[in-house]
C-alpha positions as CSV (number, residue, x, y, z in Angstrom):
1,X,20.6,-84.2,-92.8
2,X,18.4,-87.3,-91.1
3,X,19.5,-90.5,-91.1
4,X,18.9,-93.6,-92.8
5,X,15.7,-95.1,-93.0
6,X,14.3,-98.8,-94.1
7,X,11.2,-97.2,-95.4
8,X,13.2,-95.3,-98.1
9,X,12.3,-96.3,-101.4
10,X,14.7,-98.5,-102.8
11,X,15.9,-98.3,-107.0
12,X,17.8,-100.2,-108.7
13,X,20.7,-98.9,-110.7
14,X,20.4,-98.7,-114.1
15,X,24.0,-99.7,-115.8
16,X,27.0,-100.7,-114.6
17,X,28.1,-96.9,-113.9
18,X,25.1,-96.6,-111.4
19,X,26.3,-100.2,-110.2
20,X,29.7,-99.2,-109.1
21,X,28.5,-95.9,-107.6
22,X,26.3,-98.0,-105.0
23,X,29.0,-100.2,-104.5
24,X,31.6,-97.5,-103.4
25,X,28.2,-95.5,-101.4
26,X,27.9,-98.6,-99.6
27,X,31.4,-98.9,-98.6
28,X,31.9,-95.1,-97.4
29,X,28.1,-95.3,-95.5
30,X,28.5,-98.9,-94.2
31,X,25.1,-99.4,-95.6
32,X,23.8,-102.6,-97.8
33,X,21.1,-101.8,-101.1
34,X,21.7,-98.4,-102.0
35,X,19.5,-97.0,-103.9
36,X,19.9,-94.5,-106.7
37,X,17.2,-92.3,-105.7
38,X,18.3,-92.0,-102.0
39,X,19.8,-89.0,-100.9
40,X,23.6,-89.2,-99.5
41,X,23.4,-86.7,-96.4
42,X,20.4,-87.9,-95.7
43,X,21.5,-91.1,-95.2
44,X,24.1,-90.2,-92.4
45,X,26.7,-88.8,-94.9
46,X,28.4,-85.8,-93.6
47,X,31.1,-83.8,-95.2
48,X,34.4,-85.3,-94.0
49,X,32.8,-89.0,-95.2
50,X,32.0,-86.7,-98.7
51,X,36.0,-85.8,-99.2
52,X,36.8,-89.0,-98.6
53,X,33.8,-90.3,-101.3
54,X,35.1,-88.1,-103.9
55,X,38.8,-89.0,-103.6
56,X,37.4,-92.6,-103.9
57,X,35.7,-91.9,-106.9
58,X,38.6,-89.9,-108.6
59,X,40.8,-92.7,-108.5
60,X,38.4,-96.0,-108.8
61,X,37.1,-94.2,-112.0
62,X,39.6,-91.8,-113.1
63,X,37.9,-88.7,-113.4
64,X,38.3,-85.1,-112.4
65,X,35.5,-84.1,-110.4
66,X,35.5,-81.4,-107.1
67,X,34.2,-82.0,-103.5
68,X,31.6,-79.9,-104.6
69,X,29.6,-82.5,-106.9
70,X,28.3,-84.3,-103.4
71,X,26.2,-81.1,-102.9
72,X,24.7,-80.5,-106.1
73,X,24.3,-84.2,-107.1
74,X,23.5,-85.4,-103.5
75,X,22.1,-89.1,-105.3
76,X,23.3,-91.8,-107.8
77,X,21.0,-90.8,-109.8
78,X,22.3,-87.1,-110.1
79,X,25.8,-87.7,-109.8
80,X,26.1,-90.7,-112.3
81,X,25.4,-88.4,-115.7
82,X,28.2,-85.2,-114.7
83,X,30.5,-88.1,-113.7
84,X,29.3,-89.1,-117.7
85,X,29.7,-85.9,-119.1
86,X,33.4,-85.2,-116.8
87,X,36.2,-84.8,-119.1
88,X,34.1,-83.8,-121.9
89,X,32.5,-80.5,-121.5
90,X,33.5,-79.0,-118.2
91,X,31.4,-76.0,-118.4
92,X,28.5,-78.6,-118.2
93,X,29.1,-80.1,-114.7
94,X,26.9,-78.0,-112.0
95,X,29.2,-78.9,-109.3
96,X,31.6,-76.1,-110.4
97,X,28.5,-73.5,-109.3
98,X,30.0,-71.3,-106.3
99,X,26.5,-72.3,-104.5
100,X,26.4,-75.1,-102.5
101,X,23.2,-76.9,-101.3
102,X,23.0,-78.1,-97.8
103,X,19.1,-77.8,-97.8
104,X,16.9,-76.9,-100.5
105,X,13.7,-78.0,-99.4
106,X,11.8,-75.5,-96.8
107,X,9.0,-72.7,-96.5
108,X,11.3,-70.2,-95.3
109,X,13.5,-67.3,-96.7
110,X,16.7,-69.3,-97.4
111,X,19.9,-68.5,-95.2
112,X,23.4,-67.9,-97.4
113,X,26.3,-68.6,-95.7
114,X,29.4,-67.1,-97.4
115,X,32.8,-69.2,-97.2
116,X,35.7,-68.6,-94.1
117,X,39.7,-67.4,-95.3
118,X,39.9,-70.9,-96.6
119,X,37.3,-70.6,-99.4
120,X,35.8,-74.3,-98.4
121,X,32.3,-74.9,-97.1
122,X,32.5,-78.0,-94.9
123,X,32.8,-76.5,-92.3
124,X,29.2,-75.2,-92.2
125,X,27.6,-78.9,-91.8
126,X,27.2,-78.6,-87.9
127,X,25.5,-75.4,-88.3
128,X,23.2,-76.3,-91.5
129,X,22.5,-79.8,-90.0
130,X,21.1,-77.9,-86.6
131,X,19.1,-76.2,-88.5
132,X,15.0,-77.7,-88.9
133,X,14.7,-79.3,-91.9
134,X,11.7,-75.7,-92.9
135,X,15.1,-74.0,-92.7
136,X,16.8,-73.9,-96.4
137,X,20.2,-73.3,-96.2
138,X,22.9,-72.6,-98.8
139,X,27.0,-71.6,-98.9
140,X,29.0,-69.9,-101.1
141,X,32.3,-71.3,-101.9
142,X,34.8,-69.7,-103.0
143,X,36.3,-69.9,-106.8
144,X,40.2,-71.3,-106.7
145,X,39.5,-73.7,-104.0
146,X,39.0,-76.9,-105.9
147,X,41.8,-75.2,-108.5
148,X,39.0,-75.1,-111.2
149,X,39.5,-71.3,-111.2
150,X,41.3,-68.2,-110.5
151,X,40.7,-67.1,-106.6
152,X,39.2,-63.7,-106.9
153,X,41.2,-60.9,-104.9
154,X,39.5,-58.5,-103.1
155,X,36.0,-58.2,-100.8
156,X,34.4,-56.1,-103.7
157,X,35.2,-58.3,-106.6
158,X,33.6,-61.4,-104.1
159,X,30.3,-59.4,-103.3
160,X,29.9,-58.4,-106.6
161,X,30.1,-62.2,-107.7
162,X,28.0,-64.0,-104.7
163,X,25.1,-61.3,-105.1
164,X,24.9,-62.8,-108.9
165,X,24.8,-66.2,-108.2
166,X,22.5,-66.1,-104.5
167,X,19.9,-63.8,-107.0
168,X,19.8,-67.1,-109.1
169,X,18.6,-68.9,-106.7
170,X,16.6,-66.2,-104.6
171,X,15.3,-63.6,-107.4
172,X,14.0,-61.2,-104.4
173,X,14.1,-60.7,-100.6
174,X,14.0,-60.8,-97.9
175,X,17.7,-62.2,-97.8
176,X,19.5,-63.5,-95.0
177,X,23.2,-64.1,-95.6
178,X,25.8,-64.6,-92.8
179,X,29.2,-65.6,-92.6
180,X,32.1,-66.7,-90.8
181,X,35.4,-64.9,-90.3
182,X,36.2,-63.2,-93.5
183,X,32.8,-64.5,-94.6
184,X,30.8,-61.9,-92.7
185,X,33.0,-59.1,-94.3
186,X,31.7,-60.3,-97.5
187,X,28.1,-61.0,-96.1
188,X,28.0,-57.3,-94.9
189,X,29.0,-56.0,-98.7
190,X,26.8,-58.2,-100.4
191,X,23.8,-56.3,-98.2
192,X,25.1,-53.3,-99.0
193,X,24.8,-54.0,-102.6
194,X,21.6,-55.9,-102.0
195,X,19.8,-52.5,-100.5
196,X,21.2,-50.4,-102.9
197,X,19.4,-52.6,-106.0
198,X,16.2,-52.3,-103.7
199,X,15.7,-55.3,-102.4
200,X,15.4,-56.4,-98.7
201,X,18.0,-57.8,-96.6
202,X,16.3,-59.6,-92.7
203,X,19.3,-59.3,-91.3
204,X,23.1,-60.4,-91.4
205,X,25.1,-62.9,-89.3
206,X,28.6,-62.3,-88.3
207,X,30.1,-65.6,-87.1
208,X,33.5,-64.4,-84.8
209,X,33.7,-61.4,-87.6
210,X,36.2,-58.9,-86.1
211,X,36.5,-55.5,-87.7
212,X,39.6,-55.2,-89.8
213,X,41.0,-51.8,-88.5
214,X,41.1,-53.0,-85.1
215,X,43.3,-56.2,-86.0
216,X,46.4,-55.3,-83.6
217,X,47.7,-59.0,-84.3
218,X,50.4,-57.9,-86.7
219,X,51.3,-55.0,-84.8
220,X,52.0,-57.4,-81.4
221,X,52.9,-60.2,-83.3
222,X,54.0,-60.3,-86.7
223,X,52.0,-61.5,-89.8
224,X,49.6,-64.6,-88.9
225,X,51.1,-67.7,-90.0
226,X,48.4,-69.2,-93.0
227,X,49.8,-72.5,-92.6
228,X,48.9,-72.3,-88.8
229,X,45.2,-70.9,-89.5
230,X,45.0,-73.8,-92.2
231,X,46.4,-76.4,-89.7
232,X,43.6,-74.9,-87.4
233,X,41.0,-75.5,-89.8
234,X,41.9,-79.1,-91.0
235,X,43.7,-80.5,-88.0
236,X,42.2,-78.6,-84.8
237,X,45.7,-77.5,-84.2
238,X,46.4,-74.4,-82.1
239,X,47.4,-71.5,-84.3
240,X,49.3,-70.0,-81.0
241,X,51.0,-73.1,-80.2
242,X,52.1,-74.6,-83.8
243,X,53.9,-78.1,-83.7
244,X,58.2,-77.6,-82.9
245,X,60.6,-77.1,-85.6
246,X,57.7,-76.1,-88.3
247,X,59.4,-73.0,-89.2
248,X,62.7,-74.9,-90.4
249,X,60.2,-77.0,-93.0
250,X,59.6,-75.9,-96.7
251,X,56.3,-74.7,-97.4
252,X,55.2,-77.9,-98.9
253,X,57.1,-79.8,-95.9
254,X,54.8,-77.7,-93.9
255,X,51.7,-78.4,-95.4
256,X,52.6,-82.3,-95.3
257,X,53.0,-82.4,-91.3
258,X,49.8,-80.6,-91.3
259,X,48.0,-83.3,-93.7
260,X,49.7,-85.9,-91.5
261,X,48.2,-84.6,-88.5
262,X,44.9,-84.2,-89.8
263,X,45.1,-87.7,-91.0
264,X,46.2,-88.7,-87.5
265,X,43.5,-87.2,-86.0
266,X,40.7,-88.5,-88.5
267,X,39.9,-84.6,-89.4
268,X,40.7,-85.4,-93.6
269,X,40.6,-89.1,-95.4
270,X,43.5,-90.6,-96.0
271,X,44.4,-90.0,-99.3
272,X,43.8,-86.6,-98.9
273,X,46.5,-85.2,-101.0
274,X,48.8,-82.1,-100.9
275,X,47.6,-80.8,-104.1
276,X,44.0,-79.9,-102.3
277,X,46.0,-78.3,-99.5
278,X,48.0,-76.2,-101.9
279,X,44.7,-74.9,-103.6
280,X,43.0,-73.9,-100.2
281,X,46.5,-72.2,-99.1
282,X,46.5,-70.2,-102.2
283,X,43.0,-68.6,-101.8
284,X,43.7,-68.7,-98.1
285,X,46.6,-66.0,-98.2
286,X,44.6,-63.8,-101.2
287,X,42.1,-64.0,-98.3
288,X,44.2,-62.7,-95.8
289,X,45.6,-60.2,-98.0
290,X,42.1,-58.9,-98.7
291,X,40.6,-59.2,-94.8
292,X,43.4,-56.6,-93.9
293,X,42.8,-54.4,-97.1
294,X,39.1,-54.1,-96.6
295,X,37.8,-50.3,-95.2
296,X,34.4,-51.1,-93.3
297,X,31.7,-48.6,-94.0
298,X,28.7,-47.5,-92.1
299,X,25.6,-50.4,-92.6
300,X,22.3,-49.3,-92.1
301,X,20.6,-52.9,-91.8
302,X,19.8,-55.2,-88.8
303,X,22.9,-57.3,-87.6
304,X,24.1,-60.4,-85.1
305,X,27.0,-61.1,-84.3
306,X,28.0,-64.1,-82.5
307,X,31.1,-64.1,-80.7
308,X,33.1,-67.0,-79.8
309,X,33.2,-66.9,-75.7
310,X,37.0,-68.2,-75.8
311,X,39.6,-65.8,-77.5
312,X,42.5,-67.2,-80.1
313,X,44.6,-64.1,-80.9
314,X,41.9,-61.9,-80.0
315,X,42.6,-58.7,-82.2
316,X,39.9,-56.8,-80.5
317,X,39.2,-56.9,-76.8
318,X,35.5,-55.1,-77.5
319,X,32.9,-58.1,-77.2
320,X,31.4,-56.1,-80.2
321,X,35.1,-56.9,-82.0
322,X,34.7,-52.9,-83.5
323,X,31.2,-53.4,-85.0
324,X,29.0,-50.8,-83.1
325,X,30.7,-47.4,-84.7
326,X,29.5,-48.5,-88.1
327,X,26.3,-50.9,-87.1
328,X,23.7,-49.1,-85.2
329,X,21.4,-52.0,-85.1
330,X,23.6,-54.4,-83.3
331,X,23.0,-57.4,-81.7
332,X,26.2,-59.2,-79.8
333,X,25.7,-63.0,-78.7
334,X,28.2,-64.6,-77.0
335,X,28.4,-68.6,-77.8
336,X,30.6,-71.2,-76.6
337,X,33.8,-72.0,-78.3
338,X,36.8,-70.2,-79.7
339,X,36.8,-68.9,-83.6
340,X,37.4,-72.1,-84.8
341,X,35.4,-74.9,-82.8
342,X,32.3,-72.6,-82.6
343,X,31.2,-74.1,-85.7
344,X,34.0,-77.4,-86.4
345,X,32.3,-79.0,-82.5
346,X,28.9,-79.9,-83.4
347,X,27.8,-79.6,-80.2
348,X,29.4,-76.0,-80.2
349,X,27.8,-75.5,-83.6
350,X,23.9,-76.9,-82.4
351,X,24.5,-74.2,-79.8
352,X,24.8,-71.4,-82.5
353,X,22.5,-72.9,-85.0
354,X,19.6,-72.9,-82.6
355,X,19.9,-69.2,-81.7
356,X,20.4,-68.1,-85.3
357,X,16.9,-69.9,-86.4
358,X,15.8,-68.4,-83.2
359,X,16.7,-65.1,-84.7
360,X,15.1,-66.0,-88.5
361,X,11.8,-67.1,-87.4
362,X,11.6,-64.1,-85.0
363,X,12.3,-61.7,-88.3
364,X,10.1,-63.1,-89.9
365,X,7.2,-63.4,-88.1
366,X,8.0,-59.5,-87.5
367,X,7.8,-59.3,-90.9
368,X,4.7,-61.0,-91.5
369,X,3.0,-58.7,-89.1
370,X,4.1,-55.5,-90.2
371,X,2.6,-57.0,-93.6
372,X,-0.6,-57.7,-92.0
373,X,-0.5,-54.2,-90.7
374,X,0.3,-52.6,-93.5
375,X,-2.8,-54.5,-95.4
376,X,-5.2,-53.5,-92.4
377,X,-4.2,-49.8,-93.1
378,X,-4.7,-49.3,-96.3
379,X,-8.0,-51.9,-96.1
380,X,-9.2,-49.4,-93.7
381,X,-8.5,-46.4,-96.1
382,X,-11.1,-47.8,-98.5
């Protein structure tokens, strides 16, 4: 996202709205003379220092706005009218779009990255901030997770939806999409749909995607725990080696040690409340529910998958975790990490980030040649 720069044009806000936002922007960055034209992320912001912006802002001005908001109105400037129009009409505020921009600015294809089993985004900073800044990148979060809406239930249901609102923003291909965990399943299904409305999809990215057949976990071990994937995810807790006497807790006692632990560890703010816990949980299990219920299908399209190097669970020994009977055109990387710090360790995530742009300027320049040679044909037909 860059980092803060004395050359940036400085402007001055504009009422005392647009005063209190550079106030509480200069708090969270640690930076004097905000201006409301400059660009949060790209003044060092990442999306930890975001929650904790947003929970500021709820409570210092009393309004109901999601996480989300930092992405779509990433200046004072933007955010200052939805936080305006909050309360009022909220069909109007843009931050409730399932699309989230990490980068919009670029001369290539765009890359969609489709939400983990928690429905939340954040976790795709590392990897979209390894990215070159010709690289736009986007993810799709899913709907429930900010409690703004109903989770939807099944893989289907969430292709169907993300194909509408990525077709927004990309009318045509070629498309890239990718995703992580649960995300890939999705990815995969979108493409599927994508080919069959005749468009073009480069390729798709399966980040630690196993195939759902071959999850044995249950068998050997009884239903996953979703408190211990979310304590995973928020705290960087084991998920085989969960904190003692959990079980003997209430589910909400649960989610509290888990929020403590993340606050211990600096993962969440510190007001970070159970209420946002509780909404990730709840699309979290549907998302479970639907992982396990989803039949995989032969795909005819180019695929990479990247494979975490260190096992959690492992459900499938295969390095291809089940992919090659129904992916012919397979590509298998392994990167460093297990499946969760492969893209929560930024250094883990710069790994993975540099071979998947390695991977998207390589399709397209093989693209843009096959173009060419297509041209040259028929030029020589003439």
């Amino acid at each position: 996202f860059g980092t803060f720069s004395l050359d940036q044009s400085y402007e001055a806000p504009r009422d005392a709205l647009e005063v209190e936002l550079c106030r509480l922007w200069e708090e969270a960055l640690g930076i004097p003379c905000i201006g409301i034209r400059q660009n949060f992320f790209e003044l060092g912001g990442y999306s930890l220092m975001a929650v904790a912006l947003v929970n500021k802002i709820r409570r210092r001005l009393s309004v109901n706005i999601p996480v989300a908001v930092m992405f779509e109105a990433p200046t004072i400037a933007e955010l200052a009218p939805i936080l305006r129009r909050s309360g009022s009409d909220p069909s109007n505020n843009p931050a409730h779009n399932l699309v989230l921009p990490y980068r919009t600015k670029g001369t290539r294809p765009p890359f969609f990255c489709i939400h983990a089993a928690s429905g939340t985004v954040l976790g795709y900073a590392s990897l979209a901030r390894g990215l070159s800044a010709d690289q736009p990148f986007y993810a799709v979060q899913a709907p429930g997770v900010e409690g703004e809406a109903e989770p939807l239930t099944n893989i289907a249901e969430m292709a169907d939806t993300y194909v509408q609102e990525i077709r927004r923003i990309q009318p045509h291909g070629p498309y890239f999409l990718g995703g992580w965990s649960i995300g890939g399943l999705i990815s995969l299904e979108m493409s599927r749909r994508l080919q069959a409305q005749g468009e073009t999809v480069g390729f798709v990215a399966l980040f630690d995607s196993i195939v759902p057949l071959g999850f044995d976990w249950e068998s050997r071990n009884g239903a996953r725990d979703a408190t211990l994937i979310l304590a995973a995810l928020l705290a960087r807790l084991d998920e085989s080696d969960p904190p003692p006497n959990l079980h003997k807790l209430s589910s909400d006692e649960q989610l509290e040690v888990v929020i403590d632990v993340a606050r211990r560890a600096g993962r969440v703010p510190p007001d970070f409340t159970l209420e946002q816990v509780q909404n990730q949980m709840r699309v979290l299990k549907i998302n479970l529910e639907a992982d396990l219920l989803f039949q995989p299908a032969p795909y005819s399209g180019r695929v990479v998958l990247f494979r975490a190097e260190n096992a959690i669970g492992r459900p499938s020994p295969e390095i291809d975790a089940g992919w090659s009977p129904y992916i012919p055109e397979l590509e298998t990387v392994v990167v460093p990490g297990d499946h969760y710090s492969m893209l929560l360790e930024p250094a883990n995530a710069a790994t993975v980030a540099k071979l998947l742009e390695a991977r998207l300027i390589s399709e397209a320049q093989n693209r843009s040649h096959a173009t060419a040679g297509a041209l040259a044909a028929v030029h020589a037909h003439e």
